[in-house]
C-alpha positions in Angstrom: 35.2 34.3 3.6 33.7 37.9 3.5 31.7 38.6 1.0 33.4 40.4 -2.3 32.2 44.1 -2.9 32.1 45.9 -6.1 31.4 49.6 -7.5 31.1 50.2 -11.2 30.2 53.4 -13.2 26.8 53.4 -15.0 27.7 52.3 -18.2 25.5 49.7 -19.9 27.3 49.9 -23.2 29.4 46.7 -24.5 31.2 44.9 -22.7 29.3 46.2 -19.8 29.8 48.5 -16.5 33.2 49.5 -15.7 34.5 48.6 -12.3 36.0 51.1 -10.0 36.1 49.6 -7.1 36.8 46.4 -4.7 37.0 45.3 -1.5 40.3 42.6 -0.1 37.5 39.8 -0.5 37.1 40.3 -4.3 40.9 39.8 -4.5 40.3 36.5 -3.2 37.4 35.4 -4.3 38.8 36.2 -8.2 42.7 35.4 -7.3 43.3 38.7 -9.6 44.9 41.8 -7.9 43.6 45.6 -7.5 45.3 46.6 -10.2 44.0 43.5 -12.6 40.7 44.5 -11.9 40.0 48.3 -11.7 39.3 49.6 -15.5 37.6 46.5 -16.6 34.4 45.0 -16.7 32.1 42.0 -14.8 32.6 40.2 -17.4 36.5 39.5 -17.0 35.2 36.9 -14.3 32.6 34.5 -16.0 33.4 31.1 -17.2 32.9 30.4 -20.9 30.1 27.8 -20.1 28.5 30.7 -17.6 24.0 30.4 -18.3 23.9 32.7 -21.2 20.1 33.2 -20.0 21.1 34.9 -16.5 23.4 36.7 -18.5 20.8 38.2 -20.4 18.7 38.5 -17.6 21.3 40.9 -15.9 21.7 43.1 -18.8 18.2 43.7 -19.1 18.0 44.2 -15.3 21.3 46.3 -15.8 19.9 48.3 -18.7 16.5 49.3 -17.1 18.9 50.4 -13.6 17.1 47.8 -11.9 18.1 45.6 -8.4 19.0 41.9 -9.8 20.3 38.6 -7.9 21.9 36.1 -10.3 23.9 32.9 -9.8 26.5 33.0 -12.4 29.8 30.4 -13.0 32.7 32.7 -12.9 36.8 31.6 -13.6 39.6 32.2 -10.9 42.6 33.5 -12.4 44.3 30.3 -11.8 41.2 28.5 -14.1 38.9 27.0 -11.2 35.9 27.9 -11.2 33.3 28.7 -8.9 30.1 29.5 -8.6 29.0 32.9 -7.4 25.8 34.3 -5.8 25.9 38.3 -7.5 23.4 40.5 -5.9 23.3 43.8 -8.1 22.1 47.1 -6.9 21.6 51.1 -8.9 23.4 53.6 -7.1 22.4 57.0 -7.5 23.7 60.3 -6.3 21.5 62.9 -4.3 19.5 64.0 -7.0 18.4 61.1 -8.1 20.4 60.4 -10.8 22.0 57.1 -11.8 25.4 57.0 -11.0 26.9 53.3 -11.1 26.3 50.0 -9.3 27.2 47.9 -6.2 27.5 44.3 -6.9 28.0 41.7 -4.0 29.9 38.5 -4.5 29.1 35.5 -2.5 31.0 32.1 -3.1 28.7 29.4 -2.7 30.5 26.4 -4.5 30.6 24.5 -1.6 26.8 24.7 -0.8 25.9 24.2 -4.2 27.8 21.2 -5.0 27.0 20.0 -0.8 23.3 20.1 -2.8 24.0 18.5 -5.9 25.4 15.5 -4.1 23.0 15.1 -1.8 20.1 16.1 -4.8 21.8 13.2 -6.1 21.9 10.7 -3.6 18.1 11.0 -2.9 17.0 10.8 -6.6 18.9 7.7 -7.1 17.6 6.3 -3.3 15.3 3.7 -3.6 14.1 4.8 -0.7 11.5 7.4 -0.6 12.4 10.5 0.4 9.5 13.4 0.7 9.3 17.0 2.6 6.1 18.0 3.7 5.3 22.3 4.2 3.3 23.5 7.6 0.0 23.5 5.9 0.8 19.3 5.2 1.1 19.8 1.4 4.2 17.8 -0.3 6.7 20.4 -1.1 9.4 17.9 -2.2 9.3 14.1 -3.0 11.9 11.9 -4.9 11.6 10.2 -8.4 11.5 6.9 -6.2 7.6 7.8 -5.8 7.2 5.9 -9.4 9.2 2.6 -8.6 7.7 2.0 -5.1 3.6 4.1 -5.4 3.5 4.3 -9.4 3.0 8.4 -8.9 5.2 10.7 -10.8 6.0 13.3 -8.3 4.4 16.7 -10.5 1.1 14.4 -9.3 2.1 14.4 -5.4 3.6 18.1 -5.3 1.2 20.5 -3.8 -1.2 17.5 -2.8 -2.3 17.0 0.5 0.1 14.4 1.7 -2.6 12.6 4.0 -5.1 12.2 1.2 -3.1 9.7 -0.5 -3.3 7.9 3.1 -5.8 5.1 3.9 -8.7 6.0 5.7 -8.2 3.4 8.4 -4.2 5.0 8.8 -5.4 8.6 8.2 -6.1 10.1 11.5 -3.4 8.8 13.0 -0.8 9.5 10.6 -2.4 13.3 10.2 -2.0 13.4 14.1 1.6 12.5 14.7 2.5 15.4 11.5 0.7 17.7 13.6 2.5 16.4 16.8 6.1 16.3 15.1 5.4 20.2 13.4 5.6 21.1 17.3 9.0 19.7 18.4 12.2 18.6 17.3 12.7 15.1 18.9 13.2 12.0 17.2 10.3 10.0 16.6 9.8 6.2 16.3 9.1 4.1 13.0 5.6 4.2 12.0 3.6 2.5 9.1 0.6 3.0 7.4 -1.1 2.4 4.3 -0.2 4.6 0.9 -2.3 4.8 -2.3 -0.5 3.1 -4.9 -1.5 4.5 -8.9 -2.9 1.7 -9.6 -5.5 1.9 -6.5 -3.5 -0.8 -4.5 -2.7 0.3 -1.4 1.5 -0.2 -0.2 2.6 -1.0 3.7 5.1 1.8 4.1 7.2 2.3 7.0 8.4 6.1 7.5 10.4 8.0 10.4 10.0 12.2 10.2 12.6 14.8 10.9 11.3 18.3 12.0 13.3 20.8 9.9 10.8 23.4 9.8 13.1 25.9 11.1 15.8 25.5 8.3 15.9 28.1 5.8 16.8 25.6 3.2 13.9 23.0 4.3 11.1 24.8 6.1 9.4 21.3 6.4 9.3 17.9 8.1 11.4 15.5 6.3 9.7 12.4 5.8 12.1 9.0 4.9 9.5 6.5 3.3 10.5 2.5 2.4 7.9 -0.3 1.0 7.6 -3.0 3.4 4.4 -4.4 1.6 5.6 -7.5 1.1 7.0 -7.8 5.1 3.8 -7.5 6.4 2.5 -10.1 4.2 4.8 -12.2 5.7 4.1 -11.4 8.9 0.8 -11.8 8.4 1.2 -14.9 6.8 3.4 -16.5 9.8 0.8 -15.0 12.3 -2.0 -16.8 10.9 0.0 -19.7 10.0 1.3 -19.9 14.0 -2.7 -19.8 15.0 -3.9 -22.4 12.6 -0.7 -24.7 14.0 -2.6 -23.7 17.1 -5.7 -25.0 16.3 -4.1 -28.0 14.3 -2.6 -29.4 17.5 -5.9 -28.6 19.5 -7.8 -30.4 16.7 -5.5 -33.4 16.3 -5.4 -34.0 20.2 -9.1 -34.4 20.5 -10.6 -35.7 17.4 -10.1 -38.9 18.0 -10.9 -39.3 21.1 -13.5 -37.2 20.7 -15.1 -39.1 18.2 -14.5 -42.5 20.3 -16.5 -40.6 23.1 -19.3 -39.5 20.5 -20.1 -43.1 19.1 -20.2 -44.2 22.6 -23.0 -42.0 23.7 -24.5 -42.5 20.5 -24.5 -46.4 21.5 -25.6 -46.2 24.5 -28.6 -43.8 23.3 -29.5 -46.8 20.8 -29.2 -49.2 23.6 -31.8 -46.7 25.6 -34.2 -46.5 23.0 -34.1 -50.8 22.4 -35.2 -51.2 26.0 -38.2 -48.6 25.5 -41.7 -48.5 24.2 -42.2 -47.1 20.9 -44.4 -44.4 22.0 -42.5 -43.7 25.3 -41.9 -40.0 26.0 -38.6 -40.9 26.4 -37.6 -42.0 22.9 -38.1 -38.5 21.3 -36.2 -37.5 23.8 -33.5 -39.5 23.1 -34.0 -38.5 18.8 -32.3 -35.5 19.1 -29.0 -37.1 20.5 -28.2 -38.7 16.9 -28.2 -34.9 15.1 -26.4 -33.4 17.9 -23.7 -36.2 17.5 -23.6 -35.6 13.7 -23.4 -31.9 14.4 -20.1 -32.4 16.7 -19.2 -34.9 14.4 -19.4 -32.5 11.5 -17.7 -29.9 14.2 -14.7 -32.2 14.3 -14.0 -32.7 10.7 -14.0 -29.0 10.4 -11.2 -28.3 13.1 -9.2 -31.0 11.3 -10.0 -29.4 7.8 -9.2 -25.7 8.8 -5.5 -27.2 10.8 -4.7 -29.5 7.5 -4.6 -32.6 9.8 -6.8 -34.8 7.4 -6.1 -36.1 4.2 -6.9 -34.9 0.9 -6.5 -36.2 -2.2 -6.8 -33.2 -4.9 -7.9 -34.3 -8.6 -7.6 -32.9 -11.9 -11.8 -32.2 -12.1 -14.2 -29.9 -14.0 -15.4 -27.4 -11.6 -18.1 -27.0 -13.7 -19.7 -30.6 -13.2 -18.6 -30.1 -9.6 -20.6 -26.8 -8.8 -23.9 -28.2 -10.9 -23.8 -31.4 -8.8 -23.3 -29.7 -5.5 -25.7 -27.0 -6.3 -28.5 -29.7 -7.3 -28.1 -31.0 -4.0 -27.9 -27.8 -2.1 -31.5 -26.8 -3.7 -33.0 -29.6 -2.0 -31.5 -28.7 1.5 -32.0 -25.0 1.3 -35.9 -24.8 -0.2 -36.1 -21.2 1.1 -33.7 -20.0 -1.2 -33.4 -19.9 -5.0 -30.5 -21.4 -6.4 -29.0 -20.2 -9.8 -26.2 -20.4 -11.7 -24.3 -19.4 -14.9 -21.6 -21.7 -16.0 -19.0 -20.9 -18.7 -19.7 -23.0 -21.5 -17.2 -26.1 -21.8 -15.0 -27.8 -19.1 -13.1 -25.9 -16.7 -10.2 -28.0 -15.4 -8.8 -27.8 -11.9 -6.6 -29.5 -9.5 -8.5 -29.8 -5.6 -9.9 -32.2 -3.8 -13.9 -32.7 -5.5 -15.1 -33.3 -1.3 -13.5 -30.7 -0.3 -14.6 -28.3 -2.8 -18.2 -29.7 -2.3 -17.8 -28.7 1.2 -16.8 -24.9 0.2 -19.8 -24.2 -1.5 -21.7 -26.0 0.8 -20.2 -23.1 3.8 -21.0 -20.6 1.4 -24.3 -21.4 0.6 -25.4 -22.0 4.4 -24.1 -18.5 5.0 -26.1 -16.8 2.6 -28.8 -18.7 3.6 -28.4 -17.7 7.5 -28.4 -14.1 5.7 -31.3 -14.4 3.9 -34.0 -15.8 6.7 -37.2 -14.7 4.6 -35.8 -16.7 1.1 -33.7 -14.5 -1.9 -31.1 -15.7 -4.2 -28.0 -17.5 -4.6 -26.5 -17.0 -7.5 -23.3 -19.3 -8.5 -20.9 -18.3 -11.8 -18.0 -19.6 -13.4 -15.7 -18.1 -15.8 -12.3 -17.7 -17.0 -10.4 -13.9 -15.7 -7.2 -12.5 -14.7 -5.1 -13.5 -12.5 -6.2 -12.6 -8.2 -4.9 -9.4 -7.1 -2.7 -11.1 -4.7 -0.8 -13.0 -7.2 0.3 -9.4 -9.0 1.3 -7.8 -5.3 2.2 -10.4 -2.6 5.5 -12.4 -3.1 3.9 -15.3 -1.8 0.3 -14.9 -3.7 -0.1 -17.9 -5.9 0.5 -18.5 -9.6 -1.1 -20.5 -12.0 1.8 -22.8 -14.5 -1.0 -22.1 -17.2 -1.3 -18.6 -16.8 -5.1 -18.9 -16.7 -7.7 -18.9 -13.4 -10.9 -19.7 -13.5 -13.1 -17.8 -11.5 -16.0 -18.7 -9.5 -18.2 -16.2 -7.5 -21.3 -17.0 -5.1 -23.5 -14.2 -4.5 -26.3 -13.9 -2.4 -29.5 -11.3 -1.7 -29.2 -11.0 1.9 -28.4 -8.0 4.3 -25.0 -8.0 3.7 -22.2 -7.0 5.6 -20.1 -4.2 7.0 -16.3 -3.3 6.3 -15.4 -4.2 9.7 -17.1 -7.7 9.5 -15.2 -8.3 6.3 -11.6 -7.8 7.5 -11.9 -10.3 9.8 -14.8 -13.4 7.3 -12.1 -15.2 7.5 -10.8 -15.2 10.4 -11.3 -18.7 12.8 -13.6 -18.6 15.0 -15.2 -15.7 13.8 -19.1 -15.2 13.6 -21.9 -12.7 13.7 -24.1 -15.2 14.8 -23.9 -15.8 18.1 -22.8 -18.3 20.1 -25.8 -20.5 19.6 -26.1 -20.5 15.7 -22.7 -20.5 14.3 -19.0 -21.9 15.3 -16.9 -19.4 13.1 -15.2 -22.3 11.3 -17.1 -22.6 7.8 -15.8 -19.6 6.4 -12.3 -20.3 7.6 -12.4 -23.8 6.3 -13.3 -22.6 3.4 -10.5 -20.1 2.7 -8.3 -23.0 4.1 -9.1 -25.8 1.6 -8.8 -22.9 -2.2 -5.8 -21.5 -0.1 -4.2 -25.5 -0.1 -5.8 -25.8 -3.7 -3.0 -23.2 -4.8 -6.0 -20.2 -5.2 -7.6 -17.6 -3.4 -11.1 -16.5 -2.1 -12.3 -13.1 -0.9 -15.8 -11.0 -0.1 -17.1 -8.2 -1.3 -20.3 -6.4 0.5 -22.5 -3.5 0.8 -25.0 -3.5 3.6 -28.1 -4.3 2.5 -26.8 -5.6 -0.7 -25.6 -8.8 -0.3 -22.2 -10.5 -0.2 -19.9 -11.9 -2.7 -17.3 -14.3 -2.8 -14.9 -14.8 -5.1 -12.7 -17.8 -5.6 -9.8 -18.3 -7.9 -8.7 -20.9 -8.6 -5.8 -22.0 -11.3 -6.6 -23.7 -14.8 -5.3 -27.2 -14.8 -2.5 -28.0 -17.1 -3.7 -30.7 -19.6 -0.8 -33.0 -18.1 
């Protein structure tokens, strides 16, 4: 339909300009005749419930013989009503004189309620739905922003959408906005990490629709959903699939490795029987024994890190476990000092007291690779809040009790960088070389709290040391 067209006189008194004139469209926008209209007023159109403030608006537009737009809820004759888009403008004669106004009617009900639905279909999405401008600044983003990345969205609009991007995900992401502001074509699924309020960071997964070049957009679409706790998954099968990996490596050796090692370490016995004490020969033949033990020791790991050997977990004190183990380590580590700082009191826990023994044991030799000139080790217990993991993965574990106790191990050495620490954990995995490490302890370690129902991570700074934190859950008194 045409747009409706309208010519008053100049009057501004009550109940407002007088029309004199309209256009065929007017008769159908309205549903009134010529006749019904000419002699009367604007306001012979508006609906009862039409914005009393862009009323007032007009008339002080109107008044001062000023141009005015509006958007105003007019009545048909047959009662419908619609809304109308009124664009008012002065008209005055040669001279300069005010003579009337032309008003333009435009029905835009359709568009308006096209809007409202779709407004409200996205604000009642779970999924997150965002528009981002040329410069990259969030023009638009739904109230879904709370549920899924704790923001309200007046703290996202006008921010820089990449800044709320991880560092490691940054580039990239910034990239592929630049490369989708230059076409039109769709674009594949891509996912990156978000800033969550509470300084978390969320796995999103988001496709992007160039719609720079729509008047009602002018801006790249951006459809957002959490899959934080997919990728956690996913992650979770990976590494359980290369630990299974390992485990049937592990398990189809051990033993036969182990027959193989306490036959060369009889036969090396046999060797030194049938030599004389001082032979060059026999101190040869010492350092056979340790390199048994070590593969020995090798062994147990791989079945350790692949759960293929038993464990028999025990309701303990981790306290009395970390002074006895620490005692002991003092005497194999002289280079190093060993303290600690135990919460007062018993501090029950469910894990195997060997196995446990063994952690700290990996923990401690790795701070004491770190520190080859001597420095500190520095052990501590305590009671805290629950591991960040149990609060944002679906899988992270939970303590019955609702209590953890938490144990770090700290160390003075040369730390380690933020590359080194995504992968600590990892099998296999070692900064020092092949010679002087196998890239198990670490991973046995996070194996045996993982199986104990808790958690273990590392903090570092380079030249600042390392920290490890274990949580563990508080044993119910059953």
């Amino acid at each position: 339909m045409s747009d409706g067209v309208i010519v008053t006189d100049a009057s501004v008194e009550e109940p407002g300009p007088r029309i004199l004139w309209v256009n065929e469209a007017v008769t159908h926008l309205t549903g009134y005749s010529r006749e019904e209209i000419i002699g009367r007023s604007l306001r012979m159109f508006q609906s009862r419930d039409a914005d009393r403030a862009e009323l007032a608006r007009i008339r002080v537009a109107l008044g001062s013989a000023e141009p005015v737009r509006a958007e105003l809820l007019n009545r048909r004759r047959d009662g419908n009503e619609v809304i109308i888009e009124l664009d008012i403008t002065p008209i005055h004669d040669p001279s300069g004189a005010h003579t009337g106004f032309l008003a333009t009617l435009r029905d835009v009900t359709e568009q308006r309620l096209s809007a409202r639905r779709f407004q409200a279909l996205v604000e009642h999405s779970r999924e997150l739905v965002s528009i981002i401008d040329p410069d990259g600044r969030v023009s638009y983003i739904s109230p879904a922003v709370t549920h899924i990345l704790g923001w309200t969205p007046e703290q996202t609009i006008g921010q820089n959408s990449v800044d709320f991007v991880h560092l490691d995900d940054a580039r990239r992401i910034a990239d592929g906005l630049q490369d989708k502001s230059t076409h039109t074509r769709p674009n594949a699924p891509v996912q990156f990490r978000f800033k969550h309020a509470d300084g978390s960071w969320r796995w999103l997964e988001a496709t992007t629709t160039n719609l720079l070049a729509e008047p009602a957009v002018r801006g790249m679409v951006v459809n957002s959903h959490d899959v934080t706790d997919r990728k956690y998954f996913e992650d979770a099968l990976h590494q359980r699939l290369k630990l299974e990996a390992v485990g049937r490596l592990a398990s189809g050796v051990a033993h036969d490795f182990n027959n193989l090692l306490t036959v060369i370490l009889g036969f090396t016995e046999l060797a030194v029987s049938t030599l004389e004490p001082d032979a060059v020969a026999v101190g040869h033949l010492a350092g056979v024994a340790p390199a048994v033990d070590r593969a020995a020791a090798l062994t147990r790991q791989l079945l350790t890190l692949s759960r293929q050997n038993e464990i028999t977990p025990t309701r303990v004190d981790i306290n009395a476990l970390i002074a006895e183990t620490t005692t002991m380590l003092q005497h194999i580590l002289p280079a190093v000092s060993l303290e600690t700082s135990l919460l007062d009191g018993e501090l029950m826990v469910v894990i195997d007291p060997d196995q446990f023994g063994q952690v700290l044991m990996n923990l401690a030799l790795n701070a004491n690779d770190a520190m080859p000139g001597g420095g500190f080790i520095t052990v501590t217990s305590a009671v805290g809040d629950a591991p960040a993991s149990s609060r944002t993965r679906p899988d992270g574990p939970r303590s019955s009790s609702g209590r953890w106790v938490v144990i770090t191990v700290s160390d003075t050495g040369h730390g380690v960088d933020e590359d080194t620490l995504k992968q600590i954990f990892e099998p296999f995995f070692s900064t020092k070389g092949p010679t002087n490490g196998t890239g198990l302890g670490l991973a046995v370690a996070d194996g045996i709290i993982t199986r104990a129902g808790g958690t273990i991570t590392a903090a570092s700074t380079p030249g600042q040391g390392v920290t490890f934190t274990i949580s563990l859950p508080v044993a119910n008194d059953s």
